[in-house]
C-alpha positions as CSV (number, residue, x, y, z in Angstrom):
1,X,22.2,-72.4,-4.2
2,X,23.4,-73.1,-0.8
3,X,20.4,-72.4,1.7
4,X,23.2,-70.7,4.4
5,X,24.5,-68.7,1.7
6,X,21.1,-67.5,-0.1
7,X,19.7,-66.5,3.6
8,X,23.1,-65.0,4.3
9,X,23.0,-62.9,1.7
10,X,19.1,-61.7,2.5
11,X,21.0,-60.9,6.4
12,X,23.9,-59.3,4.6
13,X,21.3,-56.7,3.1
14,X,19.2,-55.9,5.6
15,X,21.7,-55.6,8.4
16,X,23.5,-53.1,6.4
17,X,23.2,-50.1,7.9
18,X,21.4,-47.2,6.1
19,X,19.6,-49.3,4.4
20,X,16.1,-49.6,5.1
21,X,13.2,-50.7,3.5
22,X,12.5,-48.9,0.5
23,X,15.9,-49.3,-0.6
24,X,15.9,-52.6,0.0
25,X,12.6,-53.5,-2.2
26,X,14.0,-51.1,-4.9
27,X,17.4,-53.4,-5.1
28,X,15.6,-56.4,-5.0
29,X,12.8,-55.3,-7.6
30,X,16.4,-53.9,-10.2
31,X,18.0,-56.8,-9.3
32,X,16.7,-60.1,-8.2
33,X,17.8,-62.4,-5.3
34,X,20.8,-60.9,-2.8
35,X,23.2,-62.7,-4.0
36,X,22.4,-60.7,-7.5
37,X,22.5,-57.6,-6.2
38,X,25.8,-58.0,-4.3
39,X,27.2,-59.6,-8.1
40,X,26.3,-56.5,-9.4
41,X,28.7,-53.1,-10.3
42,X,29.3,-50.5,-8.1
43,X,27.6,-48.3,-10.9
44,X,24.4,-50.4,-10.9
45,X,23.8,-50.0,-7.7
46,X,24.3,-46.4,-7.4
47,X,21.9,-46.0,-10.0
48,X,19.3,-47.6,-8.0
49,X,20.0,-46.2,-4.4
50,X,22.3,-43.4,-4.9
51,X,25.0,-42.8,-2.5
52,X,23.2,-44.9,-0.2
53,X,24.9,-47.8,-2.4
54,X,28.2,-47.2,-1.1
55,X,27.1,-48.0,2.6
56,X,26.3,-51.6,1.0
57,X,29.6,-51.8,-1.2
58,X,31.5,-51.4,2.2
59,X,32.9,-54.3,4.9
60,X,29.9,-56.4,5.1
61,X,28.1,-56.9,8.6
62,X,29.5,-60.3,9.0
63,X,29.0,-60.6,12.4
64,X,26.2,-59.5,12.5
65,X,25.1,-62.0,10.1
66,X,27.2,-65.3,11.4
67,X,25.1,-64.4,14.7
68,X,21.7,-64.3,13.3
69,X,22.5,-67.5,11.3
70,X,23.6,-69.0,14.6
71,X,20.5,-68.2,15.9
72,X,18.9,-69.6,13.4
73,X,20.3,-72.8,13.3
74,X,18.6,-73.3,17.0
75,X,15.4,-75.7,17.2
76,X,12.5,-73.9,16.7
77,X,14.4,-70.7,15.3
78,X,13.6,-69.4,12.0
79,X,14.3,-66.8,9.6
80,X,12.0,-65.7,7.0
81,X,13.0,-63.9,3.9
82,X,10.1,-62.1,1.3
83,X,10.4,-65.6,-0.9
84,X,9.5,-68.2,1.8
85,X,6.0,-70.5,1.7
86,X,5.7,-69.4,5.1
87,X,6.3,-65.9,5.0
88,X,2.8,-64.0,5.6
89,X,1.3,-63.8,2.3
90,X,-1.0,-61.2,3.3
91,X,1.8,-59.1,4.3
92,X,3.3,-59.0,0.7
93,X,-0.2,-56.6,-0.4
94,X,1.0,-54.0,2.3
95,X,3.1,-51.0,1.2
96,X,6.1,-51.4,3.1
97,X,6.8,-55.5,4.4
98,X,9.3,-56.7,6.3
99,X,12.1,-58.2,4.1
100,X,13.0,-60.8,6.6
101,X,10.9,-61.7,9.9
102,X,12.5,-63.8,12.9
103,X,10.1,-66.5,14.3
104,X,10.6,-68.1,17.4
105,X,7.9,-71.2,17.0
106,X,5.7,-72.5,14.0
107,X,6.2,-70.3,11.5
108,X,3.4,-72.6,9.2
109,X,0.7,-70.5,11.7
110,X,1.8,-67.2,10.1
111,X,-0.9,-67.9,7.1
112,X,-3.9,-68.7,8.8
113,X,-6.7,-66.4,9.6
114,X,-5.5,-64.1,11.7
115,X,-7.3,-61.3,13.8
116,X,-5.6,-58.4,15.7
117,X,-6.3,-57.4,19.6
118,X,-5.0,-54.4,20.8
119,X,-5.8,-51.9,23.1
120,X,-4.4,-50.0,25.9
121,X,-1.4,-50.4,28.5
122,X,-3.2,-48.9,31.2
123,X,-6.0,-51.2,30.8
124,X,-9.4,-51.2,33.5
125,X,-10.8,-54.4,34.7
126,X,-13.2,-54.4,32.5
127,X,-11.0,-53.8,29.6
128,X,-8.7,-56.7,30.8
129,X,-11.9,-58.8,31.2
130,X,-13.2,-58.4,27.6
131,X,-10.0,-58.8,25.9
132,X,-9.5,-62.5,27.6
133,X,-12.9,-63.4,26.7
134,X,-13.3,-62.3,23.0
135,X,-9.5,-63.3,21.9
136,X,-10.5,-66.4,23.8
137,X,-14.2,-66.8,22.1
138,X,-12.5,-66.1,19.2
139,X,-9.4,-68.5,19.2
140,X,-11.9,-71.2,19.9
141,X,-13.4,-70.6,16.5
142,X,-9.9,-70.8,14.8
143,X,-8.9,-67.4,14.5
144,X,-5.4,-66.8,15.8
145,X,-5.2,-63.4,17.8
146,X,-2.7,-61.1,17.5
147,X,-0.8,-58.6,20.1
148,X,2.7,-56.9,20.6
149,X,3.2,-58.5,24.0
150,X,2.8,-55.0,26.0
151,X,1.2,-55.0,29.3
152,X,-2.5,-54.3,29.7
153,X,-4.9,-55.4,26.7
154,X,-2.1,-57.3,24.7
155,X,-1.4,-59.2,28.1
156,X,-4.5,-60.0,28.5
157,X,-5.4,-61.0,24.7
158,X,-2.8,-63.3,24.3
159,X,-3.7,-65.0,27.8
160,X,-7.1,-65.3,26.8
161,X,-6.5,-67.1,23.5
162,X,-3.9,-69.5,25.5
163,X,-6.8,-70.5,28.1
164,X,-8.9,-71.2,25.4
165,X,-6.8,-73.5,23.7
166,X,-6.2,-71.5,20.5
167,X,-3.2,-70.1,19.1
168,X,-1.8,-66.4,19.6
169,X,1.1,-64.7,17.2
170,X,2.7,-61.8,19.1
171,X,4.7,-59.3,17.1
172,X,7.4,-57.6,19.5
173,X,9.5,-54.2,18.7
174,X,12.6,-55.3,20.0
175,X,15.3,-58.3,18.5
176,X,13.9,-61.7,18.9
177,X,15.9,-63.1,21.5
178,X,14.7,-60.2,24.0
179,X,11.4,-60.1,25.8
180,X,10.0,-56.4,26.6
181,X,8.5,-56.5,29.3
182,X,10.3,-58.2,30.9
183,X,7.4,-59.5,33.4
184,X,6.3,-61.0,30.4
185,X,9.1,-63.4,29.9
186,X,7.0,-66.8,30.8
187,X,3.9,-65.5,28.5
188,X,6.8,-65.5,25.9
189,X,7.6,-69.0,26.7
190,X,3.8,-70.3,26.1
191,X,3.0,-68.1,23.2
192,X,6.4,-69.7,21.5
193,X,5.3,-73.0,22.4
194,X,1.8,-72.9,21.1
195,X,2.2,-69.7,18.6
196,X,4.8,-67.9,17.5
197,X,6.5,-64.7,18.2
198,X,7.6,-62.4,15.7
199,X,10.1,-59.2,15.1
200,X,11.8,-57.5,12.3
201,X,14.3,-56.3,14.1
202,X,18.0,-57.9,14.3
203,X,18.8,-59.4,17.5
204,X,19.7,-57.7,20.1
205,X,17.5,-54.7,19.2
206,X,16.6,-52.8,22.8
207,X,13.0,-51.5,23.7
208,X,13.3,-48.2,21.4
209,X,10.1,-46.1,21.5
210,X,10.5,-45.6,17.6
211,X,10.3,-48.8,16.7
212,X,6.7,-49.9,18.2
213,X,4.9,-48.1,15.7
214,X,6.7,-50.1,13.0
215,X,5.8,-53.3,14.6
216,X,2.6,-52.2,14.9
217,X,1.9,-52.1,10.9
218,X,2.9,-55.9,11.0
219,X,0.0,-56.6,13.6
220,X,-2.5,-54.6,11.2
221,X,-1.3,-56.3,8.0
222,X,-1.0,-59.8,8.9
223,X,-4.5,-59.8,10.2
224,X,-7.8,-59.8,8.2
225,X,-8.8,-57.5,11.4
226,X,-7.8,-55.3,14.4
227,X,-10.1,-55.2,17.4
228,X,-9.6,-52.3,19.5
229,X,-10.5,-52.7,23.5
230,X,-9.9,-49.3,25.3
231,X,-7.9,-47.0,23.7
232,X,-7.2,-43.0,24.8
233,X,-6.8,-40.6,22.2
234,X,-3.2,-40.9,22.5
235,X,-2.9,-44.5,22.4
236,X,-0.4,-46.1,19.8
237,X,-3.6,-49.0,19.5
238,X,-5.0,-46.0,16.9
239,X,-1.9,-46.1,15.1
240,X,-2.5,-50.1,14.4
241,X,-6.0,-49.6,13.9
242,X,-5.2,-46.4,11.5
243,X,-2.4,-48.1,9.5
244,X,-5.1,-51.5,9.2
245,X,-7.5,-48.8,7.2
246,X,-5.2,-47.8,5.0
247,X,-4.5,-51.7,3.6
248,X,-7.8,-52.5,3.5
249,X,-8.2,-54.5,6.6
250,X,-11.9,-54.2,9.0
251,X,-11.6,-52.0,12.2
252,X,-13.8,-53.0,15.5
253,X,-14.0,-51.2,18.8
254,X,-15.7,-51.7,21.4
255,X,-17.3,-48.9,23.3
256,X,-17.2,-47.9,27.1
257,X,-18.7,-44.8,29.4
258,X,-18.6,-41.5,28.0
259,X,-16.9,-40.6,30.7
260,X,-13.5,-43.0,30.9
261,X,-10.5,-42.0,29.3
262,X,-9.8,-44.8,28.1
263,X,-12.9,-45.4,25.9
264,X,-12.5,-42.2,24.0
265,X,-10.2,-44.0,21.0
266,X,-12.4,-46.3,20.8
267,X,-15.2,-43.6,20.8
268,X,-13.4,-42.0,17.9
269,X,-13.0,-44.6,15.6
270,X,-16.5,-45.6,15.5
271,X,-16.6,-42.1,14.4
272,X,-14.8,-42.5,11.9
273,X,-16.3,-45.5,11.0
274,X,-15.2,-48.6,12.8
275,X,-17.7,-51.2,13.7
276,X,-19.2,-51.2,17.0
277,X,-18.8,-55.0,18.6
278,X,-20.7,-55.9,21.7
279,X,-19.9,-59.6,21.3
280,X,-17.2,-62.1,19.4
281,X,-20.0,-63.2,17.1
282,X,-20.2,-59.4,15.8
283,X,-16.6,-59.7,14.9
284,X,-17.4,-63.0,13.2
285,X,-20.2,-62.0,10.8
286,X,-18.0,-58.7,9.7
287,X,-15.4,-60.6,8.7
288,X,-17.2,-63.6,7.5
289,X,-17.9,-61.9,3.7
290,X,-14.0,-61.6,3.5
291,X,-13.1,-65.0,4.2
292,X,-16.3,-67.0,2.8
293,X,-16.2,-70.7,3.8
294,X,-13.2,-70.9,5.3
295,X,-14.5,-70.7,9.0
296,X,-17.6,-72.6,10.6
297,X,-20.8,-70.9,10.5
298,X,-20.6,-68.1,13.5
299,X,-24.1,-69.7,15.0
300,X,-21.9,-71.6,17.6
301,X,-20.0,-69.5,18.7
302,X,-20.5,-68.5,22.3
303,X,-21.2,-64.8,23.1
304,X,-19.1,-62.6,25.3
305,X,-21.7,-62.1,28.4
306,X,-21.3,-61.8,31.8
307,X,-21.2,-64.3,34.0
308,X,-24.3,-64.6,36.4
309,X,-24.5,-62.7,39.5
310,X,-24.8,-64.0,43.3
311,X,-28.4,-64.0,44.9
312,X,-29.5,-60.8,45.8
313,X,-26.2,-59.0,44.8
314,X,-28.3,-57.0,41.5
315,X,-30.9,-55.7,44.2
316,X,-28.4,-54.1,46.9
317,X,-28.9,-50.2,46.8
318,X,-24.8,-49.8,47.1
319,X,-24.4,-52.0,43.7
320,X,-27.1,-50.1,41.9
321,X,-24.7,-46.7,43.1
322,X,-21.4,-48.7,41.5
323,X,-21.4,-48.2,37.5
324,X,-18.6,-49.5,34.9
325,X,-16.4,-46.5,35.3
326,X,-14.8,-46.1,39.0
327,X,-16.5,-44.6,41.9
328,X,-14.4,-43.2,44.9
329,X,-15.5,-44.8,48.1
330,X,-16.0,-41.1,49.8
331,X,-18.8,-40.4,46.7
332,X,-20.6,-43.8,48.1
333,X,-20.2,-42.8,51.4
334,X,-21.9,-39.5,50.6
335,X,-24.5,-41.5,48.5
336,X,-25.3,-44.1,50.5
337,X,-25.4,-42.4,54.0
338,X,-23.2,-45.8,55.2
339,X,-20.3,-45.6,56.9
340,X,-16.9,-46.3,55.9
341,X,-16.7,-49.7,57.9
342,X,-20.0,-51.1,56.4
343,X,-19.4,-50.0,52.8
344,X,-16.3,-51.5,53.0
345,X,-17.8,-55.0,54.1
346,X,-19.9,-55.2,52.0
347,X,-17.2,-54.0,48.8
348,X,-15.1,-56.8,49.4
349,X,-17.9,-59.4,49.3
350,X,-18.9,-57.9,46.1
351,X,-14.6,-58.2,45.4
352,X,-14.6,-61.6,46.5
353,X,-17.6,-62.5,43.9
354,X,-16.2,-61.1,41.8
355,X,-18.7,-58.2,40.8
356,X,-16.3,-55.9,41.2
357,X,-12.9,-54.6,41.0
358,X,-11.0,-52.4,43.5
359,X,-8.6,-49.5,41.7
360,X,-5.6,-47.2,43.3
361,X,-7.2,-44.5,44.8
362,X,-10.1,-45.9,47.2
363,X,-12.0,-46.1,43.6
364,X,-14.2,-49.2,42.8
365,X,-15.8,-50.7,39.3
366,X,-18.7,-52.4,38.4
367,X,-17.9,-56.1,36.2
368,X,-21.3,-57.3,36.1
């Protein structure tokens, strides 16, 4: 069989429009290969799909497919169908996978062990700060962290894996040759270099709002787990972590102030029975009975703590007052009986420490 024409054939069906998934797996289970199901009578096919087969009897998207093979054809450019070595085996025990996946980068890094970071856009400080140093705790013992490339905790996840030398995979819900956000265009560039990004959607797919919870059941079922790191109640990070439940896969969250916004997703799934992580090594010896031998024993690996305070900084009165969810300079002023001028001094050598982190509104968090 001609490799063009087999992978043509795999474009041809899933760039037909009106047919999506299911129908897709139900040709292919009736049928065989593409090339089978394109061999076979008009009655066949309506027998298996219904009306829905006449959409794929029509003028076939031959544009659509000469452009993706194109694409294809460019170094470092691949397409993978349900049959490849390199598609994610993991994915194939999933309900509903992706019958083809563009990769832009090494698709052989699709089968490792992989573990999901996710987590809010409107990410704090703090939240930033932990998800640079678990993904990159974690990539340093091999795992290869996973994101969707949004801003905030995915941002943050994939730059922390990066700086530690490991490997990040982001999953993206546009086509592959687009970057959304576009702020993130030169992260793109390194994660392709040293990962791989990946999207099920044909090229030249926009930034529809429908389409990141699809990509989101990708990041839950090619990883083993899905790390949530601030999360609202609304936040589509619960739909990943939901959707890695329901196929089997751990959930981990790590919690926050009782008070933030953006801890109370995280609050509810360890209701509902995620773990609660306070460092990288938790994450490790959860997921350790699941994979066996396959990773070094978690006894190296280096704990996500914070980083040692400047003399005398712990003991001031107007640190003890800041806490890990913002205070408004006017409550420290009231607190503090300071004024403005000398709390603000003394902020911004906490700032320039880095202690703490300065937030819109005159509000100010705690790091350490």
């Amino acid at each position: 069989m001609n490799l063009d024409a087999g992978l043509a054939a795999w474009l041809r069906l899933t760039l037909t429009p009106g047919i999506g998934g299911e129908s897709q797996r139900r040709l292919l289970a009736a049928c065989g290969l593409p090339e089978a199901i394109f061999a076979s009578s008009a009655a066949s096919l309506h027998a298996v799909i219904g009306q829905r087969a006449s959409q794929l009897l029509a003028d076939p998207p031959q544009a659509a497919v000469e452009r993706a093979l194109a694409w294809a054809a460019e170094p470092g450019h691949h397409i993978l169908t349900l049959i490849d070595a390199n598609y994610p085996q993991i994915l194939l025990d999933t309900p509903d996978p992706p019958t083809v996946l563009y990769v832009l980068g090494d698709p052989a890094l699709l089968n490792r062990h992989c573990l999901a970071v996710v987590g809010s856009r409107n990410a704090t400080p703090q939240g930033l700060r932990n998800a640079r140093e678990f993904s990159g705790a974690l990539a340093q013992r091999g795992w290869h962290i996973v994101s969707g490339l949004a801003l905030g905790i995915d941002t943050a996840a994939h730059q922390g894996a990066l700086a530690a030398g490991g490997c990040t995979l982001a999953v993206i819900g546009t086509g592959i040759d687009r970057v959304y956000p576009a702020r993130n265009h030169e992260l793109a560039q390194h994660i392709a270099s040293r990962g791989a990004i990946i999207s099920e959607f044909p090229l030249g797919t926009p930034a529809i709002a429908g389409n990141f919870p699809r990509r989101n059941r990708i990041i839950a079922g090619m990883s083993r787990g899905v790390l949530v790191i601030e999360a609202a109640v609304e936040s589509g990070s619960l739909i990943t972590a939901r959707l890695a439940g329901e196929v089997g896969r751990e959930v981990f969250a790590i919690p926050g102030s009782i008070h933030s916004p953006q801890a109370r997703g995280c609050h509810r799934l360890i209701r509902e029975g995620a773990k609660l992580v306070e460092t990288a090594a938790h994450v490790e010896e959860e997921l350790r009975p699941v994979l066996g031998a396959a990773l070094p024993s978690a006894s190296g690996l280096t704990a996500v703590e914070p980083p040692a305070t400047a003399a005398g900084i712990d003991e001031s009165p107007l640190m003890a007052l800041l806490g890990h969810e913002p205070v408004s300079l006017d409550e420290l002023v009231a607190s503090t009986g300071l004024n403005t001028d000398e709390i603000l001094a003394t902020l911004l050598d906490f700032e320039l420490n880095g202690q703490i982190a300065s937030l819109p509104g005159n509000r100010y968090q705690r790091l350490v």
